[in-house]
C-alpha positions in Angstrom: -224.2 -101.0 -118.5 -223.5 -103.2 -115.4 -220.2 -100.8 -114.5 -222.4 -97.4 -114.9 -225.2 -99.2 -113.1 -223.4 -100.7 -110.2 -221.7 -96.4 -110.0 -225.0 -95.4 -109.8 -225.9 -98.2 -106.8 -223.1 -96.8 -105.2 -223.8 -93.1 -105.1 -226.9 -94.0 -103.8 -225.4 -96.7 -101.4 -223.4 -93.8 -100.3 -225.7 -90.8 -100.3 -227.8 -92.9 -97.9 -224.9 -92.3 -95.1 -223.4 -88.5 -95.9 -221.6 -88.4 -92.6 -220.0 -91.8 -92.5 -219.2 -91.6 -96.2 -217.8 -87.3 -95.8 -215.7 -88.6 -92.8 -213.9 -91.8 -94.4 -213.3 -89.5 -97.4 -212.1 -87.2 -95.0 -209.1 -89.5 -94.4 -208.1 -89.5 -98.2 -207.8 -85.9 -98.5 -205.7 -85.1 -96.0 -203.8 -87.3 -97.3 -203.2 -86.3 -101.0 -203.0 -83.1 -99.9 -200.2 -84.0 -97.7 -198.6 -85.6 -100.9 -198.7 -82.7 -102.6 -197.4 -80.4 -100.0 -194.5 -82.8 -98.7 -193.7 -82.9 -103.2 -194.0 -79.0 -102.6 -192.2 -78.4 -99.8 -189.4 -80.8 -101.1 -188.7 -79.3 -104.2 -189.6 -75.4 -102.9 -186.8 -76.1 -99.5 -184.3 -78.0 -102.4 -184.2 -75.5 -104.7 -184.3 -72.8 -101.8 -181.0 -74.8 -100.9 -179.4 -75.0 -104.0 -180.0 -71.3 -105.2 -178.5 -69.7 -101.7 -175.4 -71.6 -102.7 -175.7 -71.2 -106.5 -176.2 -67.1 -104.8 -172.2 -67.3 -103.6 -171.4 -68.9 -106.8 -171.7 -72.7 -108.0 -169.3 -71.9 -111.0 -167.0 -70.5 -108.4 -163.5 -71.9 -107.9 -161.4 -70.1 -105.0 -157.6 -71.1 -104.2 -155.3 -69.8 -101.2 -151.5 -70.7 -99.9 -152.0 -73.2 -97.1 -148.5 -73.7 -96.3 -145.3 -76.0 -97.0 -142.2 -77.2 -95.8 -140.5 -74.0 -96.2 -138.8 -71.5 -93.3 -141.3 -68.6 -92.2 -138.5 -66.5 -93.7 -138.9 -67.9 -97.6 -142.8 -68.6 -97.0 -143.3 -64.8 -98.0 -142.3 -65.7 -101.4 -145.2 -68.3 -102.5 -148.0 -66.5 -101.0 -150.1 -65.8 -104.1 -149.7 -62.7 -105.5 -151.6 -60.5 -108.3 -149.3 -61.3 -110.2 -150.9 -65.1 -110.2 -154.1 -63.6 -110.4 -153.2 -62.7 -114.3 -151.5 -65.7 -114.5 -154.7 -67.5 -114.0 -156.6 -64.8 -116.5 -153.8 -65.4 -119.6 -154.1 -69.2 -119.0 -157.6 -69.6 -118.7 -158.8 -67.1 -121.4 -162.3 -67.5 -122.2 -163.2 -70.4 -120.2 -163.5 -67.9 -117.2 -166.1 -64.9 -116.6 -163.2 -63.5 -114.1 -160.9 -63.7 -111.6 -159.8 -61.8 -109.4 -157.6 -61.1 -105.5 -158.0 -60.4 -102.0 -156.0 -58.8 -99.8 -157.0 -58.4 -96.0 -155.9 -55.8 -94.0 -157.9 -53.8 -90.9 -157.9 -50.4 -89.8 -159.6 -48.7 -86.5 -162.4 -46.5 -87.4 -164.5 -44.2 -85.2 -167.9 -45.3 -85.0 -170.6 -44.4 -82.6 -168.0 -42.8 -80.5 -165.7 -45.4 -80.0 -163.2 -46.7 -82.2 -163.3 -50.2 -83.4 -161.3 -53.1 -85.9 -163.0 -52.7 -89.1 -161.9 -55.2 -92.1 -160.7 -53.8 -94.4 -160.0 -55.3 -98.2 -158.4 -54.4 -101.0 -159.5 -56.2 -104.8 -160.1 -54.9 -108.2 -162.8 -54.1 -110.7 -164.1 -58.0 -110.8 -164.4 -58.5 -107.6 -168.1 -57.8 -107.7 -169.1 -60.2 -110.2 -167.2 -62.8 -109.0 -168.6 -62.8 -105.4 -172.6 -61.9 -106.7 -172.8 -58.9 -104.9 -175.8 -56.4 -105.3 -174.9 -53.0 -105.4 -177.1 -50.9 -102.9 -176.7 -47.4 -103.5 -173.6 -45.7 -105.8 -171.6 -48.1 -107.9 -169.4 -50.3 -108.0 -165.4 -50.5 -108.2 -164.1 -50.1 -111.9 -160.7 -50.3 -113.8 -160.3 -46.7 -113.3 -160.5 -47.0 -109.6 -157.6 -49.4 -109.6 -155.4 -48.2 -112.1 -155.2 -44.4 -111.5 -154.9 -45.9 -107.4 -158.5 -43.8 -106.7 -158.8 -43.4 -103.2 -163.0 -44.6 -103.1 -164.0 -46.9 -100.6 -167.0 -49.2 -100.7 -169.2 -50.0 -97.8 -170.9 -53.3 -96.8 -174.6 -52.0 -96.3 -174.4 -52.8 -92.5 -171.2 -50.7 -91.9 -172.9 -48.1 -94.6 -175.9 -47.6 -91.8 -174.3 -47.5 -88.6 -172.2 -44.9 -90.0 -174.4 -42.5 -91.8 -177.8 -43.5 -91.6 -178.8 -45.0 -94.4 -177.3 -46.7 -97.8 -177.9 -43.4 -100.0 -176.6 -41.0 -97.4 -173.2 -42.8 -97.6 -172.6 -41.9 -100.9 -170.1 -39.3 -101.7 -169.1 -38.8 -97.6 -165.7 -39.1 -96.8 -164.0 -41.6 -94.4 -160.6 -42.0 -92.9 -158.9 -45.1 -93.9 -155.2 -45.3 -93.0 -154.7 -42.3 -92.3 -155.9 -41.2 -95.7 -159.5 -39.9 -96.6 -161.4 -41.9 -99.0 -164.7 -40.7 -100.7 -167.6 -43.3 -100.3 -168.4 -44.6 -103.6 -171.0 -47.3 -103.4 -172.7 -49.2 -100.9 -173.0 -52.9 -101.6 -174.1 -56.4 -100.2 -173.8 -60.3 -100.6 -176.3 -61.6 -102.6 -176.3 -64.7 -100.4 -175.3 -64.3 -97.3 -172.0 -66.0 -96.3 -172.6 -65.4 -92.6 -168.6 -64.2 -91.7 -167.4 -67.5 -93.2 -166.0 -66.1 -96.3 -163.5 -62.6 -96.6 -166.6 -60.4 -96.0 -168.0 -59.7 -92.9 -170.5 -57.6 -91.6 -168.7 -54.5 -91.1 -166.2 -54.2 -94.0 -164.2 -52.1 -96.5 -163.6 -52.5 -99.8 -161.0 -50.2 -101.5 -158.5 -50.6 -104.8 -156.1 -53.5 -104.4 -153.5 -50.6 -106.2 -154.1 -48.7 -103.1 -153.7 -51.5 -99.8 -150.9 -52.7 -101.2 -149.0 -49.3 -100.0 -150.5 -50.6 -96.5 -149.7 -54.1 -96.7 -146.2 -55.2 -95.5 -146.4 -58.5 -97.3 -148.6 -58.6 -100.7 -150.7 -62.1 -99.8 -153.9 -62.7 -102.2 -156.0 -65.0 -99.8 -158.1 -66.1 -101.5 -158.1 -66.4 -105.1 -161.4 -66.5 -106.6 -162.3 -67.5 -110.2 -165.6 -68.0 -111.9 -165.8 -70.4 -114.7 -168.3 -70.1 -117.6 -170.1 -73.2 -117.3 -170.9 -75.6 -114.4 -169.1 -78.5 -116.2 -166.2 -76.7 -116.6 -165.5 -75.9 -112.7 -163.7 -79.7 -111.8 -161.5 -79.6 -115.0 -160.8 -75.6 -114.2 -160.1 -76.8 -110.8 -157.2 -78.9 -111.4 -155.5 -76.1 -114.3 -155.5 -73.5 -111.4 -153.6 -75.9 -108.9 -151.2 -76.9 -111.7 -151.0 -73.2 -112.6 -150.3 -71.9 -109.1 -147.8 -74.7 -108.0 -146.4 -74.2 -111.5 -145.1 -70.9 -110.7 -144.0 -71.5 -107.1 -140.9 -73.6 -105.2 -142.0 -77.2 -105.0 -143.3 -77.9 -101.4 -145.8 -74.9 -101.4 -149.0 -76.2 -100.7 -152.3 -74.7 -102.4 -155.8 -75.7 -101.2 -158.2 -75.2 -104.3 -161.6 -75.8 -104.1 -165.1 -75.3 -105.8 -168.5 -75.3 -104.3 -169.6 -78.9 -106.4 -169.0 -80.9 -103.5 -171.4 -78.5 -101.0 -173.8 -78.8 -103.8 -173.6 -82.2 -104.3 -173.9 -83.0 -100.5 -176.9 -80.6 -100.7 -179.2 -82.4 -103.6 -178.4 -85.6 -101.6 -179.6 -83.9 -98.3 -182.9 -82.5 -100.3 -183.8 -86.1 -101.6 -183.1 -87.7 -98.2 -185.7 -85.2 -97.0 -188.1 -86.0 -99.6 -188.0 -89.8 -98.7 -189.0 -89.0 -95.3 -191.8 -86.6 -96.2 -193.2 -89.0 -98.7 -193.2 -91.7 -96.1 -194.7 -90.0 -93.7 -197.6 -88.7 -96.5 -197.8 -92.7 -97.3 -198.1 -93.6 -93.6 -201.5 -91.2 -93.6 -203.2 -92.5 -96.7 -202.3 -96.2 -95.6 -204.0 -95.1 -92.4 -207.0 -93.8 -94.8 -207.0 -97.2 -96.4 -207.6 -98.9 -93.3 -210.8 -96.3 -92.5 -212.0 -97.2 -95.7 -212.1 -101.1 -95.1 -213.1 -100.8 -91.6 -216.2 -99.0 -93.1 -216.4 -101.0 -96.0 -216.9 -103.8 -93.2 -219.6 -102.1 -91.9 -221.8 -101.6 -94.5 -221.6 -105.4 -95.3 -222.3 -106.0 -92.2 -225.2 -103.4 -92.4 -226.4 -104.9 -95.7 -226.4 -108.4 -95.5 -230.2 -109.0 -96.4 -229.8 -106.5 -99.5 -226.9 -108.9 -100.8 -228.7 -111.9 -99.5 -231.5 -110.8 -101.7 -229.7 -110.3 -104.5 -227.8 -113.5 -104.7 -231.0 -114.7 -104.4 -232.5 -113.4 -107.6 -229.7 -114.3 -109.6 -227.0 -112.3 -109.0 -223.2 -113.6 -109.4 -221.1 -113.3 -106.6 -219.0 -111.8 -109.1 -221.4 -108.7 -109.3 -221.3 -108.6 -105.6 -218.1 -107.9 -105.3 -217.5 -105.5 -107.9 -220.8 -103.3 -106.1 -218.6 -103.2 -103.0 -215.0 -102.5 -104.7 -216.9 -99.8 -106.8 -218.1 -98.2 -103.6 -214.4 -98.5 -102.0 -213.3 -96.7 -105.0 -215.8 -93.8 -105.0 -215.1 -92.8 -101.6 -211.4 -92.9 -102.0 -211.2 -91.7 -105.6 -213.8 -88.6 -104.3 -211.6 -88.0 -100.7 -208.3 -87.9 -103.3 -209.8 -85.2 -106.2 -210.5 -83.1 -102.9 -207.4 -83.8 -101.5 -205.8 -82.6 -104.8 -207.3 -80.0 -104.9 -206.7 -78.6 -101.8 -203.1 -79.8 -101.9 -202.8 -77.5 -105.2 -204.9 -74.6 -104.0 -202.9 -74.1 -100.5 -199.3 -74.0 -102.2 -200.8 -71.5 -104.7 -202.2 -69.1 -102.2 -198.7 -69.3 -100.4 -196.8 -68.6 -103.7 -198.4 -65.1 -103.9 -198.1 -64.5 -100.6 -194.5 -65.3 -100.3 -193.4 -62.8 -102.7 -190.1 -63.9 -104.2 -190.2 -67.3 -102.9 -190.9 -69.5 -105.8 -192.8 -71.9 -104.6 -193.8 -74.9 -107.8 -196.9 -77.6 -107.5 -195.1 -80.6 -109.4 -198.0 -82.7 -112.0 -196.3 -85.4 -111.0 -197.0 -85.4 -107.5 -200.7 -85.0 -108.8 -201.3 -87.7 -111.1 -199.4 -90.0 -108.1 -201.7 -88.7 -105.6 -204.7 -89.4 -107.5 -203.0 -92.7 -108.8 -202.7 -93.3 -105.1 -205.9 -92.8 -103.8 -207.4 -95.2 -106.7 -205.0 -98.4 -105.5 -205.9 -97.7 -101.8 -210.3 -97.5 -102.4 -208.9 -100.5 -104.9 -206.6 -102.7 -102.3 -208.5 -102.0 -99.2 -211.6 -102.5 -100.9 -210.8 -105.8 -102.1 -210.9 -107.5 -98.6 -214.9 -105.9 -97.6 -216.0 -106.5 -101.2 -214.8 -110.3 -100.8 -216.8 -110.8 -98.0 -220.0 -109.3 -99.5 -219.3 -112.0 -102.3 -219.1 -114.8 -100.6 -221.9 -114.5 -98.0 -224.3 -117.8 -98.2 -227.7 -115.9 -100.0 -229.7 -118.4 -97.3 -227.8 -117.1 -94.3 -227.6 -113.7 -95.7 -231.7 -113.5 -95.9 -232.2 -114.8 -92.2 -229.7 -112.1 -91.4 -231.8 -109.7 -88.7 
């Protein structure tokens, strides 16, 4: 009874002030919302991160000739070759979803007038899944393409508008390539943009590897790509395809194979770095909010010195004293954090439908810390107000004017 009494004593106590008691409250729910946005805006940015890499392919291991100790004249022979490509397929079996080749070659188109150096590459019916690429308008590249040497060209959805319009008007229109006229068969993009830094640019061609080879002095895959079934599997999978490429080439031939784990990695550790700093920052406002709440807490002992005079004077333990003040503490913190929480859920919620496909997650935990939080600060900074009520002398207290 002397808990749910001294609750009562303090909604009153702090009734009797709205403003002061609104504005020190104030304090705690900006900051537990800010805990739950920073929490929000950590995990929504990390896995915004993680799923444009995962988008050019976290299972993906590429591999390309990087050179040796070998004359320009011999180097021809331990470029990698298609013929490694199926290498890599018989050795790996079912571990792999794919892999397939590139070769790079470029032609001069005509566009707007004026003709320019257009990239143009050659690979085969795996090439798509491989690199995550979304097909726009048509289809893509199949077996039939590259064993019957089809002459059908596929457009990157930039060079697709700037040279007919539009993605759909694309399809089925013929374009000179080589010297030879290709029908446009599909129309197709990078899921995650690569930005130029990978064999696809803005502006490029995709046609049969069967078919560039005829235009290709030197057959040169560069790069490899593979695409492992499982996550796990892409360090292990990355060591077989080194030993199966220098395997089948003249010692001294160097291969640089790689996987995306190491981006990824370095990415998870930039997302929690972030999310230290956010927190910190969230901490520094509701230590700040602490430190309103004892200043005020202060106050009203100040304030109410002949109330606790009076009621040391009828009997009251000092220890009843204090745990009227700490209560208090509590209730305004505890109040300013259920706000705070919920206005640190209902902001990310709103955004999540307005962002469309943006997934944007509230984590629980950050909820139960935030109100978790907000209990220990109305408790901590509480303590030093609610100490002082406590030990006030009752005579001095009821001379107090």
């Amino acid at each position: 009874m002397q808990i749910r009494e001294a609750i009562r004593f303090g909604i009153q106590a702090l009734a009797a002030n709205p403003m002061r008691t609104a504005l020190t409250a104030l304090g705690l729910l900006i900051g537990n919302a800010s805990v739950i946005w920073v929490v929000t805006i950590s995990l929504t940015s990390s896995e915004l991160i993680l799923e444009q890499i995962r988008g050019i392919g976290s299972n993906m291991i590429y591999a390309y000739y990087e050179g040796g100790d070998l004359t320009a004249r011999n180097a021809n022979a331990d470029y990698l070759k298609m013929a490694d490509v199926e290498a890599v397929r018989r050795e790996l079996g079912s571990r792999i979803v794919a892999a397939t080749g590139v070769i790079t070659n470029f032609d001069r188109i005509l566009i707007d007038g004026r003709e320019r150096d257009i990239k143009v590459i050659g690979s085969d019916e795996h090439y798509a899944r491989v690199r995550n690429l979304r097909n726009l308008a048509g289809r893509f590249m199949d077996a039939g393409d590259v064993t019957l040497r089809q002459k059908v060209a596929f457009l990157t959805d930039k060079l697709a508008v700037k040279l007919y319009g539009s993605h759909g008007a694309a399809v089925g229109r013929v374009i000179k390539v080589f010297g030879l006229q290709f029908t446009v068969a599909g129309v197709f993009k990078e899921k995650t943009d690569s930005f130029g830094q990978m064999e696809l640019s803005k502006e490029t061609i995709l046609i049969p590897v069967t078919v560039i080879r005829y235009f290709t002095p030197v057959e040169r895959i560069d790069p490899l790509y593979v695409q492992a079934r499982t996550m796990e599997d892409v360090p292990p999978l990355t060591t077989l395809v080194r030993g199966i490429l220098e395997s089948r080439h003249r010692p001294g031939a160097k291969y640089l194979v790689e996987n995306l784990a190491a981006i990824l990695e370095t990415a998870r550790q930039i997302t929690v770095i972030m999310s230290i700093v956010l927190v910190l920052v969230a901490t520094i406002a509701l230590v700040i909010s602490g430190i309103g709440i004892m200043n005020i807490m202060l106050v009203t002992v100040t304030e109410r010195t002949r109330e606790i005079g009076v009621r040391l004077a009828v009997g009251a333990s000092r220890r009843a004293v204090l745990t009227q003040f700490l209560i208090e503490a509590i209730l305004i913190s505890v109040t300013g954090g259920m706000l705070g929480i919920v206005f640190g859920v209902a902001v990310p919620l709103v955004a999540s439908r307005l962002a469309g496909d943006i997934p944007i997650s509230v984590s629980w935990i950050s909820i139960v810390v935030a109100f978790a939080v907000s209990f220990l600060v109305g408790l901590v900074f509480g303590m030093i107000p609610a100490g002082r009520a406590s030990r006030l002398n009752p005579t001095e207290a009821l001379r107090y004017e």
